[in-house]
ZADO-1210 file (C-alpha; in nm, 4 decimals, padded with zeros to 6 digits):
<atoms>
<atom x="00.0000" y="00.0000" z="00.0000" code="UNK" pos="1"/>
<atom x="00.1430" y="00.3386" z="-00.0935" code="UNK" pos="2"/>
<atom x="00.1774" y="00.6474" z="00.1246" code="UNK" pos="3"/>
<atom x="-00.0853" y="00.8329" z="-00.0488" code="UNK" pos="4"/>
<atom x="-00.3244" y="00.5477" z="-00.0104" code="UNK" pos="5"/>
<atom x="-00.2612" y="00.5261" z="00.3491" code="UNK" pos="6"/>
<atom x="-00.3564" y="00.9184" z="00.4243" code="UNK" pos="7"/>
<atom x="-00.6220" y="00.8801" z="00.2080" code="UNK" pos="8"/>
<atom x="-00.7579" y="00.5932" z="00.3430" code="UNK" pos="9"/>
<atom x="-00.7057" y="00.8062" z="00.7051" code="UNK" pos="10"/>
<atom x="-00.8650" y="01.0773" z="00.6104" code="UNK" pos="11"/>
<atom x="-01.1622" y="00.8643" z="00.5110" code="UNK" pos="12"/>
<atom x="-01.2133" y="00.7438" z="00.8264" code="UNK" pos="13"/>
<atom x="-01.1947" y="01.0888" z="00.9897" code="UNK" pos="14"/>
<atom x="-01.4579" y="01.1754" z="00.7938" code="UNK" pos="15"/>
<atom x="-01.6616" y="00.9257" z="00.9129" code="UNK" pos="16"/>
<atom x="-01.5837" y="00.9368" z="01.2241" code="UNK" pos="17"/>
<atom x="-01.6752" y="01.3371" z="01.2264" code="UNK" pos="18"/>
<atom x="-01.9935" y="01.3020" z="01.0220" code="UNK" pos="19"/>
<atom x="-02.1106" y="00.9907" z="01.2577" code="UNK" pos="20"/>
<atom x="-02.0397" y="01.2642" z="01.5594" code="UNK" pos="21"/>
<atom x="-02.2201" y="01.5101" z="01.3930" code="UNK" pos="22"/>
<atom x="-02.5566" y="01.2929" z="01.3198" code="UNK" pos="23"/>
<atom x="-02.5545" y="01.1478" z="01.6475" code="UNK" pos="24"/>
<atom x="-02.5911" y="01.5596" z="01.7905" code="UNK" pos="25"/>
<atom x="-02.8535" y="01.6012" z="01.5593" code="UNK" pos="26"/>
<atom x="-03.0438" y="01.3467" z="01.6596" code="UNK" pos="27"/>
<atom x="-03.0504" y="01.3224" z="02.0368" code="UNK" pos="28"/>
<atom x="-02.9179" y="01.7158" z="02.1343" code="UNK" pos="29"/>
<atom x="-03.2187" y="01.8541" z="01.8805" code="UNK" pos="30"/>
<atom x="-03.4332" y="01.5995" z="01.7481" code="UNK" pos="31"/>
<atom x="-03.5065" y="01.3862" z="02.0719" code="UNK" pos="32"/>
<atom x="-03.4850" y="01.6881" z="02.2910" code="UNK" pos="33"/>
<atom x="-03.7348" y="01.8263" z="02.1094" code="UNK" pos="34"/>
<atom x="-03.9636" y="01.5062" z="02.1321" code="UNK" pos="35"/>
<atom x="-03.9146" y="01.4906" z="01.7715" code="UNK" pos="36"/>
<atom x="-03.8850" y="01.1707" z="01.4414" code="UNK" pos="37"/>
<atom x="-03.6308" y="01.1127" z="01.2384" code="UNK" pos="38"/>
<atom x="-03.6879" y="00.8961" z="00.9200" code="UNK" pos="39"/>
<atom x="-03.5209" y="00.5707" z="00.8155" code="UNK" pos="40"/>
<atom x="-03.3995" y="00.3366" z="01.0878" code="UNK" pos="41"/>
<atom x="-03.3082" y="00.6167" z="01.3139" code="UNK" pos="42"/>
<atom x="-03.6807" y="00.7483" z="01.2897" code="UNK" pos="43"/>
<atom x="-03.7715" y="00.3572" z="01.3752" code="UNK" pos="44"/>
<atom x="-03.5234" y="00.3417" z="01.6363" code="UNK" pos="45"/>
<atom x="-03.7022" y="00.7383" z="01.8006" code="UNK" pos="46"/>
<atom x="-03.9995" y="00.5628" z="01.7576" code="UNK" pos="47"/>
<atom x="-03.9056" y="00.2512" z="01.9725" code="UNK" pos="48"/>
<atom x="-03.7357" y="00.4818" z="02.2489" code="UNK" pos="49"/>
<atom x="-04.0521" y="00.6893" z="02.2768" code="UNK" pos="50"/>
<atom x="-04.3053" y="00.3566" z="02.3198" code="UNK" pos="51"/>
<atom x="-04.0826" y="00.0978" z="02.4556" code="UNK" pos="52"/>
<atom x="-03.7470" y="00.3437" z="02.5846" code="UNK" pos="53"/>
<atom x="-03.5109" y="00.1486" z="02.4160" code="UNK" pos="54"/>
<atom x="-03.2064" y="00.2979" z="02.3701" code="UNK" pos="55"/>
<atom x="-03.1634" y="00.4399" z="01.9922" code="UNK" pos="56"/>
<atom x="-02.7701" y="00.3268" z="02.0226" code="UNK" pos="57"/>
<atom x="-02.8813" y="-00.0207" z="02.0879" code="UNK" pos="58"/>
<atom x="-03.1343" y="-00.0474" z="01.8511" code="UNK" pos="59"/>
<atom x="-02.9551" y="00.1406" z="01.5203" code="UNK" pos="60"/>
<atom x="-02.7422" y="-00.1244" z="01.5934" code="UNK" pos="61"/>
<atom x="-02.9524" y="-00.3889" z="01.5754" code="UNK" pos="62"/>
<atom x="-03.1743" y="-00.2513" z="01.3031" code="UNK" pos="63"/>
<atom x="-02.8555" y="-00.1028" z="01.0415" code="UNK" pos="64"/>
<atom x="-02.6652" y="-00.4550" z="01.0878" code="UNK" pos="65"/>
<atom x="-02.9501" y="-00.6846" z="01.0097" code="UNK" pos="66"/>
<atom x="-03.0029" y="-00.4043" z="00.6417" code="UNK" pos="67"/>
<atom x="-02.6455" y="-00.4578" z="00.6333" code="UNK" pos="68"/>
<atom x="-02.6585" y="-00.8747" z="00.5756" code="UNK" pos="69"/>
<atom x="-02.8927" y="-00.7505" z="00.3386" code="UNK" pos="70"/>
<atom x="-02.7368" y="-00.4932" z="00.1217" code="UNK" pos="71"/>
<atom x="-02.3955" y="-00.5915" z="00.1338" code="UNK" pos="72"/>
<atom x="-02.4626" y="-00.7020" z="-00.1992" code="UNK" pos="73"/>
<atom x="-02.5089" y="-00.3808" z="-00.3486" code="UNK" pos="74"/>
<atom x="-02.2053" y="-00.2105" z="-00.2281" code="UNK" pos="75"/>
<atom x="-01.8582" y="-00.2582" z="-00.3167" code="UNK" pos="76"/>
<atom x="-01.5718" y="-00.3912" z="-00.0974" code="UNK" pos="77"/>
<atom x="-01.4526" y="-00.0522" z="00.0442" code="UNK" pos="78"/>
<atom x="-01.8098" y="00.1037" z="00.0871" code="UNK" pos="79"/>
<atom x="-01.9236" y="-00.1714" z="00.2690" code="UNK" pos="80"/>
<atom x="-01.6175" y="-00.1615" z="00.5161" code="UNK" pos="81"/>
<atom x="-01.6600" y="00.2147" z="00.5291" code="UNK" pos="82"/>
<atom x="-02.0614" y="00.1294" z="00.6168" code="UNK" pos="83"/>
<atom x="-01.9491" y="-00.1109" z="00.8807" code="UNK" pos="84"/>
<atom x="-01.7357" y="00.1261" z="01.0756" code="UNK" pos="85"/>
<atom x="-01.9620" y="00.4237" z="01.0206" code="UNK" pos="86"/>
<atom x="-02.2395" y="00.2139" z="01.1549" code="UNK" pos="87"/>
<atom x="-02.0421" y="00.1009" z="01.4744" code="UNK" pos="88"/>
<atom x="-01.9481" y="00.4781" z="01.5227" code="UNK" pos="89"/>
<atom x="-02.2896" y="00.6104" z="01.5510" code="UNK" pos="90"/>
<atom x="-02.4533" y="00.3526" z="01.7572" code="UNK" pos="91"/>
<atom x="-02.1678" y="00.4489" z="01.9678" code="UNK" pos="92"/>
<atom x="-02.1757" y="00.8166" z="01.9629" code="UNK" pos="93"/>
<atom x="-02.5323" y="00.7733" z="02.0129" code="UNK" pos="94"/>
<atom x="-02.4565" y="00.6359" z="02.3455" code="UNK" pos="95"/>
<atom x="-02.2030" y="00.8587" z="02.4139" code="UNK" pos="96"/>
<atom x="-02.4532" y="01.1975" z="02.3515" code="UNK" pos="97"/>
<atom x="-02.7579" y="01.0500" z="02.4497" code="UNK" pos="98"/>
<atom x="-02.7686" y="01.3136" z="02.7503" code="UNK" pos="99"/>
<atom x="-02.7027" y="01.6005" z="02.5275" code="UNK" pos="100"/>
<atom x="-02.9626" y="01.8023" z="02.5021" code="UNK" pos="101"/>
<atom x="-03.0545" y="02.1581" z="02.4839" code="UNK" pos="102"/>
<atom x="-03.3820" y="02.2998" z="02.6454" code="UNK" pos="103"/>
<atom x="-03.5118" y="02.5598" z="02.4293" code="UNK" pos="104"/>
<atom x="-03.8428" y="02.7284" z="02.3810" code="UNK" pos="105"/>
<atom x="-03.7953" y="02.7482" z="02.0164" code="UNK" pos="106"/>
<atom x="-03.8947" y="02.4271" z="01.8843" code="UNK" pos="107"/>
<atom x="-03.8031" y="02.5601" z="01.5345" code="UNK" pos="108"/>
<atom x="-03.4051" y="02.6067" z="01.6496" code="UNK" pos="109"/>
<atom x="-03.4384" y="02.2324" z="01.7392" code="UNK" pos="110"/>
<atom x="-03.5817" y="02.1948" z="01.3716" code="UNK" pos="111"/>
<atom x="-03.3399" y="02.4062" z="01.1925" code="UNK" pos="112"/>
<atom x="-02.9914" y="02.2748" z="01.3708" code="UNK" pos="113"/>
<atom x="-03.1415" y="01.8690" z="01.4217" code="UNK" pos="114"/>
<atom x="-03.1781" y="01.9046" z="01.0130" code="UNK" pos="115"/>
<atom x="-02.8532" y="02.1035" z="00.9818" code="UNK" pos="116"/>
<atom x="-02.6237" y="01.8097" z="01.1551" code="UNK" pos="117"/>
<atom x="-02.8045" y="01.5518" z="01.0581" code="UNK" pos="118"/>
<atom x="-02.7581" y="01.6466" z="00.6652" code="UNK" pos="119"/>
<atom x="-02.3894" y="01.7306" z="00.7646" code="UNK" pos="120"/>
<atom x="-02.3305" y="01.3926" z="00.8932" code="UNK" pos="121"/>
<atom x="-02.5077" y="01.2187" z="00.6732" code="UNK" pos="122"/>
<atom x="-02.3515" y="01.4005" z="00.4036" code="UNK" pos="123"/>
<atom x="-02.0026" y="01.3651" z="00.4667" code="UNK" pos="124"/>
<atom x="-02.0168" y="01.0328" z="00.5245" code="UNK" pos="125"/>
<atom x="-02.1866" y="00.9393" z="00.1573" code="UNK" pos="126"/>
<atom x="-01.9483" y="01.1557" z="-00.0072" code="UNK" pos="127"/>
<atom x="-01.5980" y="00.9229" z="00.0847" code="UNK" pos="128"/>
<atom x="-01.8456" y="00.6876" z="-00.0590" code="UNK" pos="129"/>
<atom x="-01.9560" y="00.4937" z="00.2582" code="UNK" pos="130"/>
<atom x="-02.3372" y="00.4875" z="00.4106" code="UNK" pos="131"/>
<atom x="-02.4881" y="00.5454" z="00.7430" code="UNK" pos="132"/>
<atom x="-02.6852" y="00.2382" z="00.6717" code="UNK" pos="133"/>
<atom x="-03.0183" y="00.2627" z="00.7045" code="UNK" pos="134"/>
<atom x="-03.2440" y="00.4303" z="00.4224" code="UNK" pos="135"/>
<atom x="-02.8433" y="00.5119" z="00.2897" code="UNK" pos="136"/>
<atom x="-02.8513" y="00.2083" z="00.1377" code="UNK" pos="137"/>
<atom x="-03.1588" y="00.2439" z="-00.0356" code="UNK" pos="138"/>
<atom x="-03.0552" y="00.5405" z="-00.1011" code="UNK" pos="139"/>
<atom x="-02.6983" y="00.3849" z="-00.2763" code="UNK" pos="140"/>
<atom x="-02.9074" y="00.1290" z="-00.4419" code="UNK" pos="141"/>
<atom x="-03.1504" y="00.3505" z="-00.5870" code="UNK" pos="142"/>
<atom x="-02.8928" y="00.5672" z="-00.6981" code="UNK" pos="143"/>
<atom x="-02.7215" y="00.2738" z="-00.8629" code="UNK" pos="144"/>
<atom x="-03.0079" y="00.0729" z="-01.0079" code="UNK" pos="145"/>
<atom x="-03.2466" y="00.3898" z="-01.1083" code="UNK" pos="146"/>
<atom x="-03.0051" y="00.6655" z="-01.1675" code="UNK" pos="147"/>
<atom x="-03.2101" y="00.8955" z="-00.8717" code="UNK" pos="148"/>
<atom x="-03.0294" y="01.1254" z="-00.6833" code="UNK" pos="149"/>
<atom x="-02.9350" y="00.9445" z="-00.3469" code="UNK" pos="150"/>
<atom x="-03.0596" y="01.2220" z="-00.1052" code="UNK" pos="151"/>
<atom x="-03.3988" y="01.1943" z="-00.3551" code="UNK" pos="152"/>
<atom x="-03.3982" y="00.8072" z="-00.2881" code="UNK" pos="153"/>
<atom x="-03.3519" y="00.8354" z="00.1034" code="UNK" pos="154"/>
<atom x="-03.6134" y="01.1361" z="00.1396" code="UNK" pos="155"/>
<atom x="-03.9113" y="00.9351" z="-00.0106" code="UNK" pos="156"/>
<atom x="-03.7651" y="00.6558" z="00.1844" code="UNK" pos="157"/>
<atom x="-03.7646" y="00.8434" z="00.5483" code="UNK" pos="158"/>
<atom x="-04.1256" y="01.0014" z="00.4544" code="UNK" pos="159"/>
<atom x="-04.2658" y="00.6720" z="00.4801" code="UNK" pos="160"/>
<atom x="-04.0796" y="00.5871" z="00.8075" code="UNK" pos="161"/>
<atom x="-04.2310" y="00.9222" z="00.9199" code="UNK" pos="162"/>
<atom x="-04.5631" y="00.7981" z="00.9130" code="UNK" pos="163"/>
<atom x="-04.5432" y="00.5388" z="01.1570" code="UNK" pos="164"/>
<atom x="-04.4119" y="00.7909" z="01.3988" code="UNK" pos="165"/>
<atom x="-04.8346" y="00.8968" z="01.4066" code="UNK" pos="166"/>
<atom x="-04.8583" y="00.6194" z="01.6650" code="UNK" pos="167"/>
<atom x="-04.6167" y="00.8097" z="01.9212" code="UNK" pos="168"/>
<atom x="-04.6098" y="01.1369" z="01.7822" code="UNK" pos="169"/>
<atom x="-04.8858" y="01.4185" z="01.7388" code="UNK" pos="170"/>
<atom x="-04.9462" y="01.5497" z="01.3822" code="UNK" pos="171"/>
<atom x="-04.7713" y="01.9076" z="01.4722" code="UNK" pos="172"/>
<atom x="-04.4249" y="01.7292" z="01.5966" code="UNK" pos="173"/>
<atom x="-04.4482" y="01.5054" z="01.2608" code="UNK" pos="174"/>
<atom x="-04.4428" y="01.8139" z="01.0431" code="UNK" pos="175"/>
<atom x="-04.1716" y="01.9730" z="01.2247" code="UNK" pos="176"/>
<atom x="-04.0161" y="01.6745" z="01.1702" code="UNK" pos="177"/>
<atom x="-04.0632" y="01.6623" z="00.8173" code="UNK" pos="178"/>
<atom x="-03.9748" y="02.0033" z="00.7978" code="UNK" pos="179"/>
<atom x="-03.6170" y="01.9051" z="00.9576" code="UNK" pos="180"/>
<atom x="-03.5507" y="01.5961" z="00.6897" code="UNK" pos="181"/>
<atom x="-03.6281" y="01.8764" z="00.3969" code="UNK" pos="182"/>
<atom x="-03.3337" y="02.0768" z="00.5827" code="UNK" pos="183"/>
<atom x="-03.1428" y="01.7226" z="00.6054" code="UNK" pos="184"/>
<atom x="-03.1692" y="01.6831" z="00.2290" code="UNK" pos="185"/>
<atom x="-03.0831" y="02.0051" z="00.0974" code="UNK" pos="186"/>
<atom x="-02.7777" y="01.9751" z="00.3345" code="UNK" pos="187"/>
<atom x="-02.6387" y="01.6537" z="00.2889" code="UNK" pos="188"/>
<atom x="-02.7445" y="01.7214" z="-00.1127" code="UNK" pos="189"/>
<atom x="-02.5173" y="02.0221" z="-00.1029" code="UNK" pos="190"/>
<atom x="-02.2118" y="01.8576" z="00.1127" code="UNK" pos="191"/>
<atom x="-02.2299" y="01.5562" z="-00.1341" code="UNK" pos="192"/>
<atom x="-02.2344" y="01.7481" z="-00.4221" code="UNK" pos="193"/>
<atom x="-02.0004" y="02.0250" z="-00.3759" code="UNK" pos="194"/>
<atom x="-02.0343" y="02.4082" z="-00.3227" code="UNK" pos="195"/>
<atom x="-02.0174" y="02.4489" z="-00.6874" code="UNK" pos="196"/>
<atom x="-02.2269" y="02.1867" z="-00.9498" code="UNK" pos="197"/>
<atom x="-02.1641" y="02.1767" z="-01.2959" code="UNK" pos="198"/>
<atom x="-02.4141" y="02.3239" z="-01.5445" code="UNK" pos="199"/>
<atom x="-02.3781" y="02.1159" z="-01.9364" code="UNK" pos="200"/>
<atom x="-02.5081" y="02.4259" z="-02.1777" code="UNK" pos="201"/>
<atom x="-02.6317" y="02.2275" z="-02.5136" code="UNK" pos="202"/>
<atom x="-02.6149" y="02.5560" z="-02.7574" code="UNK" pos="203"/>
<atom x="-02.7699" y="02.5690" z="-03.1000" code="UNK" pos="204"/>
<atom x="-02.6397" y="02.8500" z="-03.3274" code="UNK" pos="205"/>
<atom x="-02.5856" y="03.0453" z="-03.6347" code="UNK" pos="206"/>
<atom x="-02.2713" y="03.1283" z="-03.5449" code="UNK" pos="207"/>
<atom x="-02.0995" y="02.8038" z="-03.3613" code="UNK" pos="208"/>
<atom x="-01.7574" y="02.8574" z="-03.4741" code="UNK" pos="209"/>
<atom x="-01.7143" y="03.2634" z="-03.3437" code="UNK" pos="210"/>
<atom x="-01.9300" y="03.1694" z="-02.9995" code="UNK" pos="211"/>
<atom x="-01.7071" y="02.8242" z="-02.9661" code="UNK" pos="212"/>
<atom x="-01.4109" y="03.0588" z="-02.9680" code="UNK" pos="213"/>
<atom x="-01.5426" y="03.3155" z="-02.7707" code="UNK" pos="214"/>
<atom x="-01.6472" y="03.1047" z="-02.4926" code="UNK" pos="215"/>
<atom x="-01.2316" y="02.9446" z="-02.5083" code="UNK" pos="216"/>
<atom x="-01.1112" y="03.2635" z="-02.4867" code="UNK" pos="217"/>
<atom x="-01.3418" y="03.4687" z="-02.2403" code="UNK" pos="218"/>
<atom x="-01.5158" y="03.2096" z="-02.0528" code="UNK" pos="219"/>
<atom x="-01.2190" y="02.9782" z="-02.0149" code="UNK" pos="220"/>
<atom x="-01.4146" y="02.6470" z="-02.1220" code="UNK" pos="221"/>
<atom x="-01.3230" y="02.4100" z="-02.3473" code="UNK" pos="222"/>
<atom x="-01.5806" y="02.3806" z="-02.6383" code="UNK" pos="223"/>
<atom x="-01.7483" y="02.0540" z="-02.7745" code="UNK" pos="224"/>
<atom x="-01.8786" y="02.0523" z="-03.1439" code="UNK" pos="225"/>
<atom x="-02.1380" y="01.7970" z="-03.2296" code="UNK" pos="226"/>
<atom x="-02.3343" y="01.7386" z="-03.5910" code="UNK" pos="227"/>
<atom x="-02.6724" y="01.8040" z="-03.6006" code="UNK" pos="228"/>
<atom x="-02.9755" y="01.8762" z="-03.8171" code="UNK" pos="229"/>
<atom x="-03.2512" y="02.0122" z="-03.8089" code="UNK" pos="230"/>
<atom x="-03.5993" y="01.7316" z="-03.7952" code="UNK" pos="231"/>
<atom x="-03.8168" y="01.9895" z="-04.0494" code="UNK" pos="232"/>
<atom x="-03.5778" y="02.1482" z="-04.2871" code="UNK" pos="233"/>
<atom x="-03.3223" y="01.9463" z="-04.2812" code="UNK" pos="234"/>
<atom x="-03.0739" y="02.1735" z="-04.2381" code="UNK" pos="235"/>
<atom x="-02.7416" y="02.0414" z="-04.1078" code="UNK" pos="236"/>
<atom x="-02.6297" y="02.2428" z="-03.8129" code="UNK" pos="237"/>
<atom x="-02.2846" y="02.2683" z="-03.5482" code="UNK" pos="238"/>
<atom x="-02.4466" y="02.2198" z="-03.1903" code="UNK" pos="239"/>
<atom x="-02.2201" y="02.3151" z="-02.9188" code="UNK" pos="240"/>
<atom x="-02.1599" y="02.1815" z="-02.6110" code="UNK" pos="241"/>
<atom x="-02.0289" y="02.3054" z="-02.3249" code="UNK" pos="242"/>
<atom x="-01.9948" y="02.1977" z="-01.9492" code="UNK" pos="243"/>
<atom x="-01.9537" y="02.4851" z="-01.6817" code="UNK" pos="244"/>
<atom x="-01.9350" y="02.5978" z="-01.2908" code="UNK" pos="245"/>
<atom x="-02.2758" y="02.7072" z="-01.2215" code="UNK" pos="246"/>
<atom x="-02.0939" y="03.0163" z="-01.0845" code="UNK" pos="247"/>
<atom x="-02.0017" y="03.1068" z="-01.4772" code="UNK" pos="248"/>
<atom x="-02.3237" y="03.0563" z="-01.6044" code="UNK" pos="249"/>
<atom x="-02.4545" y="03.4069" z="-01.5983" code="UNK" pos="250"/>
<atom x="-02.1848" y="03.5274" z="-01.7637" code="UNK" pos="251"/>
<atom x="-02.1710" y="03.2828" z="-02.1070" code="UNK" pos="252"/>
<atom x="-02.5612" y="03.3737" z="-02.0730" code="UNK" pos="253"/>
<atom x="-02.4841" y="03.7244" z="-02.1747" code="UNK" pos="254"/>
<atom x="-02.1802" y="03.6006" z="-02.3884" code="UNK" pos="255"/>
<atom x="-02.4820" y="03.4265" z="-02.6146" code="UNK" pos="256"/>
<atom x="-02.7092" y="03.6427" z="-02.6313" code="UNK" pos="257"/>
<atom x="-02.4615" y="03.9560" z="-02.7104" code="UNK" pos="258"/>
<atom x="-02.3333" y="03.7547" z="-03.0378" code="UNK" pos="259"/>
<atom x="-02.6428" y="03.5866" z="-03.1362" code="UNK" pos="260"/>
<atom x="-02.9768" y="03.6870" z="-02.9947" code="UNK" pos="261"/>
<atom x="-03.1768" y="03.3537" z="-03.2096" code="UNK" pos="262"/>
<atom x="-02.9743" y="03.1110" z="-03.0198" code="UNK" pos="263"/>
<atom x="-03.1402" y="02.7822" z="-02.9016" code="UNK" pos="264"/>
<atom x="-02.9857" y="02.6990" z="-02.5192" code="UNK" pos="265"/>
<atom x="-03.0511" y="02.4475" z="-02.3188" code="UNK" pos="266"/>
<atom x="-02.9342" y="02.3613" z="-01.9507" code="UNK" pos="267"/>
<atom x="-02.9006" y="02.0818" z="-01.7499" code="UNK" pos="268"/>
<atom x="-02.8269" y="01.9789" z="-01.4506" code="UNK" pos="269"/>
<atom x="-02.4629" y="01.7784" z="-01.4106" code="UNK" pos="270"/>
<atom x="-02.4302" y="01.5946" z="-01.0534" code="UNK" pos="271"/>
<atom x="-02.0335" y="01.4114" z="-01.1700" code="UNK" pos="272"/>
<atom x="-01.7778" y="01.5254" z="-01.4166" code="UNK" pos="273"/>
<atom x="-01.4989" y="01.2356" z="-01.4799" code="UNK" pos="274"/>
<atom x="-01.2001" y="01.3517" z="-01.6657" code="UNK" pos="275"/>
<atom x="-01.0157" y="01.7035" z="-01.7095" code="UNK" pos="276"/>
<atom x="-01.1343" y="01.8206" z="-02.0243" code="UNK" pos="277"/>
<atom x="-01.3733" y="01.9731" z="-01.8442" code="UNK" pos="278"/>
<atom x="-01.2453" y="02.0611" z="-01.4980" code="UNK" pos="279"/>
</atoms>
């Protein structure tokens, strides 16, 4: 094993051992403080502290090892080692916090900061490619099998756990809770994906070869020119195709329109970009 491999591989575990730290907060300081759910087996394992006060360290455990036998399948090697220790670190800094709490009289804070660490935890650990078990593996194998975003996968996932928690909770504390997992999602959606997603901008033009040059020069972006024509006339056309910080998007916006006003653009979203062509 080389060197690099060997920090790498150590800075892995940090990570999961910070984002495991961070979950467990958000779920007993702010979410069980504030007599709140969770979804996926954490939300089972609130559910059977609040009707049978089982211990949420004991039971994750329980619960995330018998989906790991499971869904070992549909993780690789190293995620599934990575799953195994992240799972053993939260049931154990769930134990470790589970007399942290802070009283408040703003439910909404424990909303807004249970979602917050939750989504950080849960988000840092996906990204080095590992799971907190759980919905996370749904969540992985969606994401594999269906091409769905993983936080997508694990949010429909959770809702459904969040119904059962009717039978100990009262409709109010269920929406809150909901309205924490939204704050979850867009978190751990933004830590997996990065501060600053890619845009692809599919450009059709009357003028491909002065905008492909324009947007090399100005914008900084390498250019891709693909054939094309046109499904009524006919016409054979030079589509260009171009894939850009989201931060930059404004400005080849106004680079388009400023050179050719009749231009066809289209953007997508871009979640991975392999390769440094465009980097």
């Amino acid at each position: 094993m080389t060197p690099r491999v060997t920090v790498q591989t150590l800075i892995n575990i940090a990570v999961v051992i910070l984002g495991s730290f961070l979950f467990s907060i958000g779920v007993n300081t702010f979410m069980i403080a504030g007599n709140l759910g969770e979804g996926g087996v954490t939300g089972l394992a609130i559910i059977l502290l609040y009707a049978f006060d089982i211990s949420p360290a004991i039971s994750t455990l329980i619960l995330n090892g018998l989906l790991l036998i499971v869904g070992f399948r549909y993780l690789s090697r190293r995620a599934m080692y990575y799953t195994i220790f992240a799972v053993i670190m939260m049931s154990m800094f769930l134990g470790l916090t589970e007399t942290w709490t802070i009283q408040s009289d703003e439910i909404m804070l424990n909303v807004i900061f249970g979602g917050l660490f939750i989504g950080l935890g849960n988000g840092l650990v996906i990204r080095i490619g590992a799971t907190t078990a759980g919905s996370a593996i749904i969540g992985r194998i969606a994401h594999k099998f269906l091409d769905v975003k993983i936080a997508t996968a694990i949010l429909v996932v959770d809702l459904i756990v969040i119904l059962l928690s009717l039978t100990v909770l009262t409709v109010e504390k269920v929406l809150l809770t909901v309205t924490a997992m939204y704050i979850a999602v867009k978190v751990m959606d933004f830590i997996i994906e990065g501060m600053n997603p890619k845009k692809a901008v599919t450009i059709v033009s009357e003028k491909p070869e002065a905008l492909g040059t324009l947007i090399n020069s100005e914008i900084g972006r390498g250019v891709t020119m693909l054939n094309g024509k046109g499904f009524y006339t006919r016409t054979e056309k030079d589509i260009l195709y171009v894939v850009i910080n989201k931060s930059k998007l404004v400005r080849l916006k106004r680079l388009i329109k400023k050179y050719d006003e009749n231009a066809f653009v289209v953007v997508n979203d871009v979640n991975s970009v392999l390769g440094n062509s465009f980097v």
